[in-house]
Phi, psi and omega in degrees: 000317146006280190313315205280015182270304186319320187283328175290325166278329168315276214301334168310308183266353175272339162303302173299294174333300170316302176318297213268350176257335169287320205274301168327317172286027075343310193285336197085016189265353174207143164301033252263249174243289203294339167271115172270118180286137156004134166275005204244351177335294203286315184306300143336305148355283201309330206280309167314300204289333180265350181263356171299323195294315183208098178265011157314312159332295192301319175263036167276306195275347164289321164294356199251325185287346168308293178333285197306303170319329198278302175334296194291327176309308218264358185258312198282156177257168182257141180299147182247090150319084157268133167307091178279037199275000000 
C-alpha cells in the first residue's frame, strides 16, 4: 500500500509539473511542449557570452562585416533610367 501511495504522488507531481508549465507557455514565459523556440536563439546567446568574454572577437567581426558591406556597395551597379521616346 506505501508504494502505490509514492507512485501516485510522482505521476500527481509530475502531472501538476506538465500542468504549470503548460500555463507558462501560455503565459509566454516558456518553452514547452507546443512552442518552439528559434532555432538561431541558443547561438545568438552563445555568441553574446564569448564576446563578453573576449571582446576582441566582436571587433574581428565587425570589421570583416564592414568589408563585406563596402565590397556589395561597390559591387552593385546604379539603377539606369531609360528613356521610352
Amino acid at each position: 500500500m506505501k508504494i502505490f501511495l509514492i507512485i501516485s504522488a510522482i505521476c500527481a507531481v509530475f502531472y501538476l509539473f506538465d500542468k504549470v508549465c503548460l500555463w507558462l507557455e501560455s503565459q509566454g514565459w516558456l518553452y514547452y511542449r507546443n512552442k518552439k523556440a528559434d532555432s538561431g536563439v541558443i547561438g545568438k546567446a552563445m555568441l553574446e557570452l564569448h564576446f563578453l568574454l573576449n571582446p576582441s572577437t566582436r571587433y574581428v567581426i565587425e570589421v570583416k562585416q564592414n568589408a563585406i558591406k563596402q565590397k556589395r556597395n561597390e559591387t552593385d551597379t546604379p539603377y539606369e533610367f531609360k528613356n521610352n521616346n
